[in-house]
C-alpha positions, 0 to 999 in steps of 0.5 A: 308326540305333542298334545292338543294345545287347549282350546283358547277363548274366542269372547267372553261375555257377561249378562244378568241373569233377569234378577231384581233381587240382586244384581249377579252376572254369569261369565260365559265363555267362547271356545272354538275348540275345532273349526265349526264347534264352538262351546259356551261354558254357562258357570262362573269361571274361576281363574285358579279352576284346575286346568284338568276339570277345565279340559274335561269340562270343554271336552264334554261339551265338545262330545255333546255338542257332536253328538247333537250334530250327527243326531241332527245329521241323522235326522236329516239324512232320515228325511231325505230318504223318507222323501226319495222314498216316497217319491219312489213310491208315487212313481211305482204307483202310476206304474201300476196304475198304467201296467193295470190299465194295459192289462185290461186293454190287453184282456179286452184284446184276447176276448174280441180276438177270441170272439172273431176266431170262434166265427172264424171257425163257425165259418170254417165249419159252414164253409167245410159242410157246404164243400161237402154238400156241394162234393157230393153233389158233383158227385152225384151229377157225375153220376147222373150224367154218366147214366144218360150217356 
């Protein structure tokens, strides 16, 4: 098995740090160490560094600035799911809103309905006590005219 190679520096760069008092520059050097993930190491690099601290030091940075990017993912994916979340919510909302609206056009429905069934009936009713009173009086014509004969 072959080890990964270590990773080679893309730039170096050299700045002052702003200081008056005395001129000191900061090397930084650039590591691309996987397609995507760069790191800056921020300290004076000294040539004759043990290789294994080197190695460690980049593979720190590596960690943290993974860990940074999948917080940041994170974060992210949160904010989508907030955001369908809440749209989800307003359509639930409206839903209810014209399921409630149905309800009471439905509830006004019933009540007109109920309303014209019970005059339905008062009529049933009437119309079943005019039969009888015009039955009997049948009958009693009947009777009558059966006494003239």
């Amino acid at each position: 098995m072959s080890e990964p190679s270590f990773p080679v520096p893309t730039s170096f760069q050299v700045s002052n740090d702003g200081s008056q008092v005395e001129e000191k520059k900061t090397g930084y050097l650039n590591y691309e160490v996987e397609p995507g993930f760069t790191i800056r190491l921020r300290q004076n690099i000294d040539p004759a560094m043990d290789p294994k601290k080197l190695k460690r030091i980049v593979s720190n940075r590596v960690a943290a600035q993974k860990s940074r990017w999948k917080k940041l993912q994170y974060i992210d994916d949160l904010v989508k799911k907030s955001r369908d979340l809440n749209w989800q919510v307003s359509m639930l909302r409206s839903q209810v809103e014209m399921a409630s609206e149905q309800k009471q056009c439905l509830e006004r429905e019933k009540m007109e309905l109920k309303e014209c069934m019970a005059g339905w009936i008062q009529r049933f009713i009437s119309d079943q006590g005019e039969i009888e009173a015009n039955t009997a009086e049948i009958e009693r014509l009947k009777k009558k005219m059966a006494h003239m004969i």
